[in-house]
C-alpha positions, 0 to 999 in steps of 0.5 A: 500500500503506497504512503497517499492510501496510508494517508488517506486510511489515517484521515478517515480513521481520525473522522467521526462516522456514522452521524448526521450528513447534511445535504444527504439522506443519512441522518446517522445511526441511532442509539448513539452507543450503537453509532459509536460501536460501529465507530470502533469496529471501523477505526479497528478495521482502518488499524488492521490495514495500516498495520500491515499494509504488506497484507493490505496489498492482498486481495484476498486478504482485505476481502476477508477483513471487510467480510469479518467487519460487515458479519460483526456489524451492530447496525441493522438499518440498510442505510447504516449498512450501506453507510458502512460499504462506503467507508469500505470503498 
């Protein structure tokens, strides 16, 4: 993984997630424990890729990752859902 993803991995690790994004449909997930669980469920994912970016090149690898991810996800509305693939793109 080249120094730009890197970068870009940390900037999206340092944003708040899931919460009210005016001028979008999505309005954030609710409860706010729920929203901050899911928060700490990314930023872990973000750390793992970063951690070892070597392993972060392999496909299979990063797949397996955001599948762990998105199996352990505590949202159960679809835009939160979907919300959570966008981080993943």
């Amino acid at each position: 993984m080249d120094q730009d993803a890197i970068a870009k991995l940390k900037l999206l690790r340092s944003q708040p997630k899931f919460v009210d994004e005016p001028g979008t449909i999505y309005n954030g997930m609710r409860p706010e424990t729920v929203r901050e669980k899911a928060e700490r469920q990314l930023n872990k994912l973000i750390d793992r890729l970063i951690f070892d970016p070597e392993d972060a090149l392999k496909e299979k690898l990063v797949l397996r990752q955001f599948r762990l991810s998105l199996a352990h996800f505590p949202g159960y509305d679809t835009e939160d859902r979907e919300r959570m693939c966008r981080y993943l793109v």
